[in-house]
LOFIMAR-329118 format. One record per residue: residue number from 1; x, y, z negated of N, C-alpha, C, CB in turn. Coordinates in Angstrom, 2 decimals. Glycine has a CB too. Example, Ala and Ser with C-alpha at 12.3 -4.5 7.8 and 13.67 -1.06 7.14 Angstrom:
- 1	13.19	-5.69	-7.80	12.30	-4.50	-7.80	13.20	-3.30	-7.80	11.31	-4.47	-9.05
- 2	12.85	-2.25	-7.08	13.67	-1.06	-7.14	12.90	0.03	-7.87	14.08	-0.60	-5.72
//
This chain:
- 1	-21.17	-14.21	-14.93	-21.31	-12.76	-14.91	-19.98	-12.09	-15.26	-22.41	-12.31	-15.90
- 2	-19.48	-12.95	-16.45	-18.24	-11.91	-16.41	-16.88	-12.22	-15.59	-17.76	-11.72	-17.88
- 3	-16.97	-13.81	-15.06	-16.22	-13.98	-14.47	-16.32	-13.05	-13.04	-16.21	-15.23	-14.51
- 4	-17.64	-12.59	-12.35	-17.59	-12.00	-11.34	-17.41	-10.41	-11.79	-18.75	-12.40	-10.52
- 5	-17.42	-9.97	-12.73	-17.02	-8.51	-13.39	-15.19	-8.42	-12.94	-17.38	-8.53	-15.55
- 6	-15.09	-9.91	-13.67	-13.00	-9.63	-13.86	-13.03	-9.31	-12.13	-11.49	-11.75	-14.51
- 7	-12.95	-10.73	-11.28	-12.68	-10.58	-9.66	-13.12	-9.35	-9.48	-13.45	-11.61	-8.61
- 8	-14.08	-8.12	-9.56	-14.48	-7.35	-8.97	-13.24	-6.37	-9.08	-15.77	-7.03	-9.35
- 9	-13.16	-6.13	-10.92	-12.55	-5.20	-11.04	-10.41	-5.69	-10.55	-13.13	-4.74	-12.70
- 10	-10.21	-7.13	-10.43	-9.38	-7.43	-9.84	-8.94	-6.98	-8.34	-9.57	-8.42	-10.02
- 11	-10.19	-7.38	-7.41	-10.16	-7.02	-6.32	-10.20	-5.12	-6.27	-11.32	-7.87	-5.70
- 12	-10.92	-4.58	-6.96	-10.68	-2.98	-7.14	-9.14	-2.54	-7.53	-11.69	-2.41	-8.40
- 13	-8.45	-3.17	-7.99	-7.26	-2.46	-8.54	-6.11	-2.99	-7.52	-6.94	-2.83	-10.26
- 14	-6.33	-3.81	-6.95	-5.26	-4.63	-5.56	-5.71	-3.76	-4.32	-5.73	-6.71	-5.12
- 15	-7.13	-3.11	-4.33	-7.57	-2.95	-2.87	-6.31	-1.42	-2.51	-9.77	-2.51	-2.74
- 16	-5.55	-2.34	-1.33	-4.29	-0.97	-1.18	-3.16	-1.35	-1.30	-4.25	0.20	-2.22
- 17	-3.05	-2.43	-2.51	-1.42	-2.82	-2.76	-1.82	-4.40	-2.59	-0.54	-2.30	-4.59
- 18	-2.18	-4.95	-1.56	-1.93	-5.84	-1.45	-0.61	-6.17	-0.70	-2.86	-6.19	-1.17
- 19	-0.05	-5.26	0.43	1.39	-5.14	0.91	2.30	-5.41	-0.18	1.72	-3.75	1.48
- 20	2.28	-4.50	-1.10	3.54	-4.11	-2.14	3.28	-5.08	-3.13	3.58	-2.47	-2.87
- 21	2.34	-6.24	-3.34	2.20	-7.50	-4.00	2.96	-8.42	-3.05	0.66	-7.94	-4.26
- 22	2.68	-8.62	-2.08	3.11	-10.25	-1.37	4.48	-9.38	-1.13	2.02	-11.13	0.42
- 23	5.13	-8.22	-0.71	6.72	-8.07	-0.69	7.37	-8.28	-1.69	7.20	-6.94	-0.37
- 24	6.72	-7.92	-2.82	7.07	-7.82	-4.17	7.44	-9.54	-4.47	5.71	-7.06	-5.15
- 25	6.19	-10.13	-4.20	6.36	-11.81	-4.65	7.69	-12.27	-4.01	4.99	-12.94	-3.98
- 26	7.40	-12.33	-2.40	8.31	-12.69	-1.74	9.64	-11.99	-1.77	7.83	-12.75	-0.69
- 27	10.12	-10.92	-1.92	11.71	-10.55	-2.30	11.88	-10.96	-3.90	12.08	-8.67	-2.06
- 28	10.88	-10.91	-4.50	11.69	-11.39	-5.84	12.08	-12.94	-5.30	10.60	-11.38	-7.51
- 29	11.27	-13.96	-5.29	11.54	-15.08	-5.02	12.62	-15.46	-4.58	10.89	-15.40	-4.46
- 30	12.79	-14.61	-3.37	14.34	-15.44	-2.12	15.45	-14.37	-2.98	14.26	-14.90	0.55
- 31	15.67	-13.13	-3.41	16.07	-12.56	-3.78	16.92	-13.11	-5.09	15.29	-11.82	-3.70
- 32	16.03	-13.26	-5.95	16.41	-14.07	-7.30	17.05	-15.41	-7.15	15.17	-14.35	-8.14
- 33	16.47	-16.51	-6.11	16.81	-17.41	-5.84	18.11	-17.51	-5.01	15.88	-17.82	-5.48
- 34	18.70	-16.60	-4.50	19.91	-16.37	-3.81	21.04	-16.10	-4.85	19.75	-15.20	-2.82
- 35	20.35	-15.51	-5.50	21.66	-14.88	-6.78	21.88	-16.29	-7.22	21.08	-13.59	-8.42
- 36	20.90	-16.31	-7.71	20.84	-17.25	-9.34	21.45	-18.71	-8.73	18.75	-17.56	-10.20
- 37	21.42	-19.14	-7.55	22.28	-20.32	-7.40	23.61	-19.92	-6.85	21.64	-21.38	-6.50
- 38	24.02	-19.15	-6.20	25.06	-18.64	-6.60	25.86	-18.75	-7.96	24.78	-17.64	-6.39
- 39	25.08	-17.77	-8.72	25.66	-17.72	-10.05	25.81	-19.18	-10.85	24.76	-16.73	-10.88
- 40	25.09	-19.69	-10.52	24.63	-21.51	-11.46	25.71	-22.29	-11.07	22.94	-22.60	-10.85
- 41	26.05	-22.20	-9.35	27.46	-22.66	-8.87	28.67	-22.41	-9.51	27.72	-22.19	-7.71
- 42	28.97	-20.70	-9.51	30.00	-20.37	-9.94	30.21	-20.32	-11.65	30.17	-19.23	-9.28
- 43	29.33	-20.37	-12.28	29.63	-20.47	-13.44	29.44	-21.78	-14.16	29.08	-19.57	-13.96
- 44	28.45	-22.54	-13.73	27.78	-23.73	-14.19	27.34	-23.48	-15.61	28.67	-24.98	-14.09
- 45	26.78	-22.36	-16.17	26.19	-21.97	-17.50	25.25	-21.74	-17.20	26.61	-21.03	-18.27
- 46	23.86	-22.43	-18.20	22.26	-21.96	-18.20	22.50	-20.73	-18.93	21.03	-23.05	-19.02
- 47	23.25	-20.13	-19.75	23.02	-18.56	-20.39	22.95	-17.95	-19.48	23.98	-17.85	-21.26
- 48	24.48	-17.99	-18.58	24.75	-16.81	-17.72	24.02	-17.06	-16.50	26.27	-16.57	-17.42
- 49	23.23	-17.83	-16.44	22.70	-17.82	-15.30	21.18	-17.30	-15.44	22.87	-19.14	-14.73
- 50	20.63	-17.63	-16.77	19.46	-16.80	-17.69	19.66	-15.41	-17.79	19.38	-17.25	-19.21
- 51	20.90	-14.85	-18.27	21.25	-13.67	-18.62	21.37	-13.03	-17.13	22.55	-13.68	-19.57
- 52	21.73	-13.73	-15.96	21.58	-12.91	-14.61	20.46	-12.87	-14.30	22.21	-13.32	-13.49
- 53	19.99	-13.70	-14.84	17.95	-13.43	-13.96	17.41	-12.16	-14.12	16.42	-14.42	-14.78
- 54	17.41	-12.71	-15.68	16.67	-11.07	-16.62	17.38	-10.03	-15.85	17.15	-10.75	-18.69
- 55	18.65	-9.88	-15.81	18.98	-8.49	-15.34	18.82	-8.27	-14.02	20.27	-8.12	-15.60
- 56	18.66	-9.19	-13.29	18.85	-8.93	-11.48	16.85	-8.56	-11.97	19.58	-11.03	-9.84
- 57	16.11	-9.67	-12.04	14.70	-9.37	-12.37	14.44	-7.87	-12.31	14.35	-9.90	-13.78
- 58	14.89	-7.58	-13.93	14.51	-6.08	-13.98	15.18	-5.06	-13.29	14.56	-5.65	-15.17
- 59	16.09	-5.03	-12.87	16.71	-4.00	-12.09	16.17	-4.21	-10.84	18.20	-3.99	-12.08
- 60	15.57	-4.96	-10.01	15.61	-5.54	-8.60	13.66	-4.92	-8.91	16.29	-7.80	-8.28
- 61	13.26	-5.18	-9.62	11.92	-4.89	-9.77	11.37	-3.03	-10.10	11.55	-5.93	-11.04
- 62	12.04	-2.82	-10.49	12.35	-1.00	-10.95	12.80	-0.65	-9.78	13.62	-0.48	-12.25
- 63	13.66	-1.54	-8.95	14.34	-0.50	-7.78	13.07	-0.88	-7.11	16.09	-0.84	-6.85
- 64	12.88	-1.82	-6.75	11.45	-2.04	-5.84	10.44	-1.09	-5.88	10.69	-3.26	-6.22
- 65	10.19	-1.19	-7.26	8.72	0.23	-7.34	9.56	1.53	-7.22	7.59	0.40	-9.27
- 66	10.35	1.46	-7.68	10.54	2.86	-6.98	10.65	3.09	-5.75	11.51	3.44	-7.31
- 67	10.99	2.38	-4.75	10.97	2.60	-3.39	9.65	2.18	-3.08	12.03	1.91	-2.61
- 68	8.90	1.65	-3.45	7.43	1.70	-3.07	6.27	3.32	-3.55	6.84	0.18	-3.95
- 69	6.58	3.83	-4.76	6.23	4.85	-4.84	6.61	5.82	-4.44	6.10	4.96	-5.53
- 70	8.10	6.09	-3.44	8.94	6.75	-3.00	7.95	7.12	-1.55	10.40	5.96	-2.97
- 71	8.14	5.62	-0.97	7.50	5.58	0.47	6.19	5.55	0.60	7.86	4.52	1.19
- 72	5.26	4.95	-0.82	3.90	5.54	-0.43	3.46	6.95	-0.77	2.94	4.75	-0.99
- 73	4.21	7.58	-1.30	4.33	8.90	-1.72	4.46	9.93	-0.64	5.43	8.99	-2.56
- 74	5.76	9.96	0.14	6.06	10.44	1.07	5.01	10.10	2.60	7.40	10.07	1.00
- 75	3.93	8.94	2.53	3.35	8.49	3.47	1.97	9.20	3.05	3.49	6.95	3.64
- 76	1.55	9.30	1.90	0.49	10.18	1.36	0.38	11.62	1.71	0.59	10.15	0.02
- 77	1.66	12.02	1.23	1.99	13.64	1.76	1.66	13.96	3.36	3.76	13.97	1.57
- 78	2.03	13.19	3.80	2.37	13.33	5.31	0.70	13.31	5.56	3.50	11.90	6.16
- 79	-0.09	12.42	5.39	-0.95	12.13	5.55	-2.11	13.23	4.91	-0.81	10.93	5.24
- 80	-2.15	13.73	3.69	-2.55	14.88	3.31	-2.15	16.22	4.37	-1.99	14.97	1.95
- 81	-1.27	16.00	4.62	-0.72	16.95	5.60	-1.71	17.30	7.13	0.77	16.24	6.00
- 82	-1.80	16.14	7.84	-2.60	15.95	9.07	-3.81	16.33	8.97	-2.67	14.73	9.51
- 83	-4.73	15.96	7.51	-5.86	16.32	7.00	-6.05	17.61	6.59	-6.10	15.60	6.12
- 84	-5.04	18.52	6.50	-5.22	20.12	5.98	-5.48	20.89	7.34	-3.69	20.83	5.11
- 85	-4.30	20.21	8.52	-4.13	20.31	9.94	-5.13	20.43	10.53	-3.55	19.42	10.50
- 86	-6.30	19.66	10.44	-7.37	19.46	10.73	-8.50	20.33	10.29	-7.46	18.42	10.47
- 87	-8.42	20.00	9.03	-9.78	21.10	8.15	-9.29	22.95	8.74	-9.48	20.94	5.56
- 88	-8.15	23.00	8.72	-7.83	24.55	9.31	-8.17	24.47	10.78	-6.11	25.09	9.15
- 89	-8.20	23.57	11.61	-8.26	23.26	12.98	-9.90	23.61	13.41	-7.77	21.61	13.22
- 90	-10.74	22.71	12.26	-12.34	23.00	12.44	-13.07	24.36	11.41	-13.17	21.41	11.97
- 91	-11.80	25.12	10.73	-12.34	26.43	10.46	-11.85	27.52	11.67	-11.83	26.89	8.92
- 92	-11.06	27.46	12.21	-10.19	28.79	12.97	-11.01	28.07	14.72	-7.57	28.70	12.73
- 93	-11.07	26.92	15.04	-11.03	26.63	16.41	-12.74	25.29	16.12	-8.96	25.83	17.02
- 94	-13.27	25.92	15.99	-14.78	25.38	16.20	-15.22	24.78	17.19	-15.63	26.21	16.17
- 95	-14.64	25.75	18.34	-15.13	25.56	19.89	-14.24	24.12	20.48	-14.65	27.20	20.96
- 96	-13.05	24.20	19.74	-12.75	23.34	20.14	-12.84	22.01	19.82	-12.07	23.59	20.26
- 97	-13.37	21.63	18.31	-13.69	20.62	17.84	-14.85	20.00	18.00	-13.51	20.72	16.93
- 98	-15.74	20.66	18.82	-16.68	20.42	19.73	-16.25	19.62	20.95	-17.18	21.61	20.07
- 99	-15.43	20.33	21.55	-15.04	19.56	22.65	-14.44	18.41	22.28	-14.23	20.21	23.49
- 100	-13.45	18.35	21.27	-13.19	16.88	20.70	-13.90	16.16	20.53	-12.76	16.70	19.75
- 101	-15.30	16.17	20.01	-16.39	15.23	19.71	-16.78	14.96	20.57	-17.31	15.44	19.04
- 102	-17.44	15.60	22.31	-17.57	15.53	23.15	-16.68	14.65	23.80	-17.73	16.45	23.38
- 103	-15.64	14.80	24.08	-14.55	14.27	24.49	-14.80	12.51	23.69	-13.12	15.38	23.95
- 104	-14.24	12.38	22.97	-13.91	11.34	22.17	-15.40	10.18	22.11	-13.41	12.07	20.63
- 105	-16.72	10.85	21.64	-17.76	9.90	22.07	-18.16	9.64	23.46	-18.85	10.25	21.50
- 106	-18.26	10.81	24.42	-18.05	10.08	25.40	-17.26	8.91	25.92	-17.92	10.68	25.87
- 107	-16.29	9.16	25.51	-14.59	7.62	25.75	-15.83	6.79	24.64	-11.84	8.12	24.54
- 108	-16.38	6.94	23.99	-16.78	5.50	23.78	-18.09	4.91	24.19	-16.71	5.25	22.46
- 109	-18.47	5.69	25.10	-19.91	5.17	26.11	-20.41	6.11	25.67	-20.89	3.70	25.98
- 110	-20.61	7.02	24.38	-22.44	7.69	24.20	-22.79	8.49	25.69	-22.63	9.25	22.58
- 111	-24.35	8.86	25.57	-24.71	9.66	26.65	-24.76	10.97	25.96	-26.03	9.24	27.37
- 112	-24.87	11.37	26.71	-25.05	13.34	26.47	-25.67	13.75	25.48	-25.90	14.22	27.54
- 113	-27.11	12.93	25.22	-28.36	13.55	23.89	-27.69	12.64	22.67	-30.57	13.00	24.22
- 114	-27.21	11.37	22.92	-26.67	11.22	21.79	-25.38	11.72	21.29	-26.69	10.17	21.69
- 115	-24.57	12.40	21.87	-23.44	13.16	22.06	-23.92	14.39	21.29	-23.01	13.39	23.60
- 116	-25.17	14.91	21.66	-25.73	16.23	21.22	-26.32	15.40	19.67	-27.13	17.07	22.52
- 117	-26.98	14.32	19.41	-27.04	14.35	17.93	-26.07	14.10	17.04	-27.83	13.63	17.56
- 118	-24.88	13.57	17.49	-23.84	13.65	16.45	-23.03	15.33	16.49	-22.66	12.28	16.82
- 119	-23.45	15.43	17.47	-22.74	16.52	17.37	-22.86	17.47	16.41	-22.82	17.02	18.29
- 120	-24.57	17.70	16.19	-25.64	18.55	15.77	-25.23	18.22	14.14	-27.37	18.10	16.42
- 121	-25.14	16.91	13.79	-24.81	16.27	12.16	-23.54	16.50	11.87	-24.98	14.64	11.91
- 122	-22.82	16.63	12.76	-20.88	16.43	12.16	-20.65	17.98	12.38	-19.38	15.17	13.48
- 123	-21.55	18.84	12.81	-21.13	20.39	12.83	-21.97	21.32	11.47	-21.67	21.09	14.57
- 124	-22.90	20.44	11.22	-23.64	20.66	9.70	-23.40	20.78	8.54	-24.23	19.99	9.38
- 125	-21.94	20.12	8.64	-21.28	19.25	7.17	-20.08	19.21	7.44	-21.71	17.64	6.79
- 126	-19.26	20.00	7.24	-17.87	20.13	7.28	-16.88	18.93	6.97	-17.61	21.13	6.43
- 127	-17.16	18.69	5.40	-16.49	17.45	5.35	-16.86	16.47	6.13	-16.51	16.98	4.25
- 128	-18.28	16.18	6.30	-18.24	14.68	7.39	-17.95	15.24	9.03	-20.16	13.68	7.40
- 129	-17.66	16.42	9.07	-16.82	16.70	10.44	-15.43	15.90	10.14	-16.50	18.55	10.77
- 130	-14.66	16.37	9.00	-13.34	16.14	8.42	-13.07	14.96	8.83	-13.18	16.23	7.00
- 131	-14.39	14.05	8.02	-14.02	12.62	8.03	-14.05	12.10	8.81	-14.44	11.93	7.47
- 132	-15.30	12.31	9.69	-15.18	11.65	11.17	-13.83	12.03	12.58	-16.72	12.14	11.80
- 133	-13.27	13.14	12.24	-12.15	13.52	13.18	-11.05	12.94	12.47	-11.95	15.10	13.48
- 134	-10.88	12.93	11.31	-10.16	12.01	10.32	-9.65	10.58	10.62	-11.03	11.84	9.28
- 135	-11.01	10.07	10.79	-11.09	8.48	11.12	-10.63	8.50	12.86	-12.99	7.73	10.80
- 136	-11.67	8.96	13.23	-11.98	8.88	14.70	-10.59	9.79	16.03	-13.75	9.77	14.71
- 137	-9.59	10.84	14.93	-8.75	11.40	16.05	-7.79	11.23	15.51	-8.86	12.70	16.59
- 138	-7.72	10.95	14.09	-6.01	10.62	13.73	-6.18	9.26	13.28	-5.15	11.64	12.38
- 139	-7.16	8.67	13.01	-7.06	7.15	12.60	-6.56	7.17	10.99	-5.86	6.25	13.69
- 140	-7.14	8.39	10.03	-7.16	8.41	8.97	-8.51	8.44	8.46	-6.44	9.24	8.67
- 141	-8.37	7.05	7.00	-9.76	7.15	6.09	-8.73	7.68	4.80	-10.89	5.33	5.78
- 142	-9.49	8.93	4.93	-9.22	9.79	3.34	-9.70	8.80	2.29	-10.26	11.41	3.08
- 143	-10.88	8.16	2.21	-10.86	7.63	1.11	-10.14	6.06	0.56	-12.08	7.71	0.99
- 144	-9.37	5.67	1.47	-8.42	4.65	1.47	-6.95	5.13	1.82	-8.89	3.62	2.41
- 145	-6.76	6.38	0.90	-5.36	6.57	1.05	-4.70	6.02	-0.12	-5.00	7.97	1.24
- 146	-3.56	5.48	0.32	-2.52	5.15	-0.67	-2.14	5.52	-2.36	-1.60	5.57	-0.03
- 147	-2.09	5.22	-3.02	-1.97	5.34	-4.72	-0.65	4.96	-4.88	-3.00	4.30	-5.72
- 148	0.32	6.06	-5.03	1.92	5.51	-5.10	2.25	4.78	-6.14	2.96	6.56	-5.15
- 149	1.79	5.47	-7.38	2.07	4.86	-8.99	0.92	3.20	-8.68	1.20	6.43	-10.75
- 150	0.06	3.17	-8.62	-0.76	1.91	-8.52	0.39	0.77	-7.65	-2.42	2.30	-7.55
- 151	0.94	1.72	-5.90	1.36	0.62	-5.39	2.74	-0.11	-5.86	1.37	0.92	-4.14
- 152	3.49	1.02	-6.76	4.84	0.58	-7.71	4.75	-0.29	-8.51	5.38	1.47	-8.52
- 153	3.69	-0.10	-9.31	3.12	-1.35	-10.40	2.89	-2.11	-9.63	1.89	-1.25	-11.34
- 154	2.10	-2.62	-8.73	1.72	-3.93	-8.22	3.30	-4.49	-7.21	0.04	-3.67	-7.13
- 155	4.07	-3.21	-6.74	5.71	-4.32	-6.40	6.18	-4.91	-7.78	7.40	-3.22	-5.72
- 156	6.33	-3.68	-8.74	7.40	-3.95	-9.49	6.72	-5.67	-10.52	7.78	-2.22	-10.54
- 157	5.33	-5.43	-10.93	5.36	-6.78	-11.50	5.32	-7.92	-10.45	4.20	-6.92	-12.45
- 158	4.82	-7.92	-9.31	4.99	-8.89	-8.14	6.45	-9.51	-7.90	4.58	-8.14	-6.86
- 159	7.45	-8.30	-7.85	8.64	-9.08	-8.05	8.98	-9.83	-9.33	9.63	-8.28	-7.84
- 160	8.22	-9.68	-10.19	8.85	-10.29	-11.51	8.40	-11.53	-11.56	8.52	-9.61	-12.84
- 161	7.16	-11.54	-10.89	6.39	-12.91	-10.65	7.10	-13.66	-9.79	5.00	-12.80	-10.08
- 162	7.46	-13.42	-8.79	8.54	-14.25	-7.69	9.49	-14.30	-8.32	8.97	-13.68	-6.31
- 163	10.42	-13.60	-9.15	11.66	-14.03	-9.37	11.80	-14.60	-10.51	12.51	-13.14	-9.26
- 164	10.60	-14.76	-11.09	10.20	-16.10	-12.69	10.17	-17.68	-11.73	7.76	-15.76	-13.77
- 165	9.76	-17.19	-10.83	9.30	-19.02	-10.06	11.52	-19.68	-9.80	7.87	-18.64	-7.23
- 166	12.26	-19.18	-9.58	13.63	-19.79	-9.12	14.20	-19.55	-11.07	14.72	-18.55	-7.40
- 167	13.34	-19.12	-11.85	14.74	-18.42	-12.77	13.93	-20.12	-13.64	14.72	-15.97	-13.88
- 168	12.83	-20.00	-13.74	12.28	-21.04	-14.67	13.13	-22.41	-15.03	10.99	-21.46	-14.06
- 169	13.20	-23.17	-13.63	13.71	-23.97	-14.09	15.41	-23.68	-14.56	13.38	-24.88	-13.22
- 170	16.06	-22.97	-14.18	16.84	-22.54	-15.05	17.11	-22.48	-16.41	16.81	-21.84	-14.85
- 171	15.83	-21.77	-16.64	15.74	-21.76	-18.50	15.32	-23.13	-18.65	14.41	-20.56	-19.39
- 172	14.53	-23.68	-18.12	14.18	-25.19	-18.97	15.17	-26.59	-18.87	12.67	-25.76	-18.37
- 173	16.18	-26.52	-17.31	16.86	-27.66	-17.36	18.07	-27.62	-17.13	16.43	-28.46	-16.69
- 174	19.47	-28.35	-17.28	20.69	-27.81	-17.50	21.29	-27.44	-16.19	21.53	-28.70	-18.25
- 175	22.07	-27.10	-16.17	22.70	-26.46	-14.96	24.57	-27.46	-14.84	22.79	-24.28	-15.39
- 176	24.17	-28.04	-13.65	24.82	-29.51	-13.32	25.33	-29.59	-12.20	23.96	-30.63	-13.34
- 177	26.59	-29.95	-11.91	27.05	-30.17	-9.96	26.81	-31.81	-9.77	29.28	-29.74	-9.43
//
């Protein structure tokens, strides 16, 4: 029971940043691992080659989330944007968001009376007009939009996790040509 509580609420807090996890893993990894033998070459010291991890780590992981909250930020906006576009589109032009529904279920086979019952439900309810022209004409689900701060946290510790896997043995075994 509680093991299926943790996965749930695991899978709830990833659902979205699973992108900005596996980039996160994978650039810390090759990222860290590029430096750090480099550095292990040129210096042949486990400090300085410890002391470069930590710092490439945290700096490389901070710049990461920030460009992940940067770009899911700016991809949110935009996206809030299309959705205001819209909700003003089905208050000022009615007639025409009719014809969109018309339009658009037909392209997907319905016939005419079933054309006329969605029509009849998605002109009832504003928001599930929203959502369905949402989904269905811009290929936006409002309720799976992006979380910038959520998707920064899940780069920034993801890289820390990839770039612990090349630094480890570092810290544990000597550094040797």
């Amino acid at each position: 029971m509680l093991m299926n509580q943790l996965q749930n609420r695991i899978a709830e807090c990833m659902r979205g940043k699973l992108r900005d996890a596996v980039f996160g893993i994978q650039d810390g990894l090759v990222s860290t691992l590029g430096a750090l033998t480099g550095i292990a070459e040129g210096t042949q010291s486990r400090e300085v080659v410890a002391l470069s991890g930590l710092v490439i780590m945290t700096v490389e992981s901070l710049s990461m989330a920030a460009g992940s909250y940067l770009s899911s930020k700016s991809q949110r906006e935009y996206l809030e944007r299309l959705l205001r576009e819209e909700e003003e589109a089905i208050e000022k032009n009615p007639e025409g968001e009719k014809q969109e529904i018309w339009a658009m279920y037909r392209a997907r086979g319905y016939t005419d009376d079933e054309i006329a019952i969605v029509e009849k439900r998605l002109l009832s309810d504003k928001r599930l007009l929203l959502e369905d022209m949402a989904h269905k004409e811009l290929g936006i689900c409002p309720q799976a939009m992006e979380e910038p701060f959520g998707n920064a946290v899940a780069m920034g510790i993801a890289y820390v996790f990839g770039g612990l896997i090349p630094l480890l043995p570092y810290l544990l075994l000597p550094v040797h040509t």
